[in-house]
N, C-alpha and C positions, 0 to 999 in steps of 0.2 A: 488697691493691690488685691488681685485674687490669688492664693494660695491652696493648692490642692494635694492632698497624701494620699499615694495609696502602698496598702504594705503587703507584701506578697512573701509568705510563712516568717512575716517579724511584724510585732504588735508594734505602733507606732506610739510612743509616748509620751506625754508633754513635755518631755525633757527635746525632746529630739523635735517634736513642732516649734517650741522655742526658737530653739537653733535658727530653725530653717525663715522665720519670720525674722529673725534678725538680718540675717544673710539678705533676704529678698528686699528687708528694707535697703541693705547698704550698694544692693544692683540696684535701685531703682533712684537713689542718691547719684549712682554715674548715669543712671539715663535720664533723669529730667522728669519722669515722668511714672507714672502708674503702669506696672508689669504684670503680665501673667505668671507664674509660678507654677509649673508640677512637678514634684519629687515623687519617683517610685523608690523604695525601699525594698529590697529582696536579702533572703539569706539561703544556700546552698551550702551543705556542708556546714566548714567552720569560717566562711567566708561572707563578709554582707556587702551588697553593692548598692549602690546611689546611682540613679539615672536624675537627673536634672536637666528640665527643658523648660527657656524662659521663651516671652512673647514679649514686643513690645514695638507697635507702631509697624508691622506687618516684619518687623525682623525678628529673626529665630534663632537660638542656638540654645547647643545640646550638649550632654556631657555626662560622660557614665565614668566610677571610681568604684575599685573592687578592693578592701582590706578587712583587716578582721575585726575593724568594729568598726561599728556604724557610724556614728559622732564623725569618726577621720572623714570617711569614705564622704560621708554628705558635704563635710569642710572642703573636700581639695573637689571635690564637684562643681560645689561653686566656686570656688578659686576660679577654676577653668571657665567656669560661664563670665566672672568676672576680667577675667583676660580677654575672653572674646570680645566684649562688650568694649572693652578699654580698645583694642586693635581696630574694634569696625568702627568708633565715633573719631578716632584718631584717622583713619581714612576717609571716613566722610567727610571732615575736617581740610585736610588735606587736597583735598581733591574738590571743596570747593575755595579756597584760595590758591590755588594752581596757578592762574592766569595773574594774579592781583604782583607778582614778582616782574613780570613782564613790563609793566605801564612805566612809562618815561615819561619825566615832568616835564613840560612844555618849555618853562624858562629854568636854566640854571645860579644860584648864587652861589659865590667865595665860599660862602658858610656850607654849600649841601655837596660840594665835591667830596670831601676826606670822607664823608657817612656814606656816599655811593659807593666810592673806591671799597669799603672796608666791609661791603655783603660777600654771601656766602656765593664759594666757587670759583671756579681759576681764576686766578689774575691772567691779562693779555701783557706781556710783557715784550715789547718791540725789540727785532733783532739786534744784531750790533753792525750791520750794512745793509746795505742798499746793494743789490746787484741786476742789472741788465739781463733780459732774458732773450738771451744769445740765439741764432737761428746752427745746430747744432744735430747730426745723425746720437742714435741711441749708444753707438760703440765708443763714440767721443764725450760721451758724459757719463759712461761708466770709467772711462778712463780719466776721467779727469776727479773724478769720485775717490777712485784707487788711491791716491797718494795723499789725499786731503782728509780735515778731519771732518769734514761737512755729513750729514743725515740725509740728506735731498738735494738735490739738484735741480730746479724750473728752467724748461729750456722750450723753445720750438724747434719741434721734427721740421727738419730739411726733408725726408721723405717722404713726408703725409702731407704736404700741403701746409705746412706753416702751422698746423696742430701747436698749442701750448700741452709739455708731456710733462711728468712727474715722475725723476726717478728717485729711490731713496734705498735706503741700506736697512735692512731687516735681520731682525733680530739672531736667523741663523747663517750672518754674515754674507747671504745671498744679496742679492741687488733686486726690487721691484719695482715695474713700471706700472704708474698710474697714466691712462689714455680718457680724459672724462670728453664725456658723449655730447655733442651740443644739438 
């Protein structure tokens, strides 16, 4: 752990390097490994600020807190450096098992249906019919939209060539066509 002070018109005092050695230990408890540490200390007025900037394995972050005493301002400093640290290993986390959700078992058993079904994210839930997708103009499936309670209608344009079109009922009760591009 390297740990570095510098105090800019406020004496730095072993009450306050304490701190800060504790704090650096419990950053470097979340990252695994041995940090840089530099704390500037400054006071203006009746006000003292805490700039904190950690290193660690070519990542950085930084964090300045302005109160009227020191002790706080260096605490909620590193708070913040501690937050960032917690956000970026939680993304880097994240981001390398991304893909690892994706992989489908090759063989399935009785036993590993209910645990699949029961991951995170919508369920596919199959409609309640089956219907033919009718050779139909745009005016006859808005009309046929009108009086029914249906959301969408899949039909083929009789005027484009047998096109498969998509119309559906949107939210300010207008009618949109979906035409996708093959």
């Amino acid at each position: 752990m390297g740990l570095e002070f510098t105090g800019r018109n406020v004496r730095v005092t072993p009450d306050l390097r304490e701190l800060a050695r504790e704090r650096a230990e419990k950053l470097e408890r979340r990252l695994g490994g041995p940090a840089q540490v530099r704390v500037v200390l400054s006071q203006e007025k009746h006000r003292f600020g805490a700039e904190v900037i950690a290193t660690h394995r070519r990542r950085r972050w930084k964090a300045q807190e302005e109160t009227a005493d020191p002790r706080t301002a260096m605490t909620l400093a590193f708070e913040k450096i501690d937050a960032q640290a917690k956000k970026d290993s939680e993304k880097r986390r994240d981001r390398k098992h991304r893909g690892a959700a994706a992989v489908v078992p090759l063989k399935r058993t009785p036993s590993s249906e209910p645990a699949a079904a029961a991951g995170p994210g919508p369920r596919v839930v199959p409609g309640p019919q089956r219907s033919p997708i009718k050779p139909m103009t745009v005016e006859e499936a808005a009309m046929r939209m009108e009086g029914s309670p249906q959301e969408l209608v899949v039909f083929r344009d009789a005027a484009a060539s047998q096109r498969i079109t998509i119309l559906y009922r949107r939210r300010d009760g207008d009618l949109g066509l979906i035409v996708p591009e093959w």
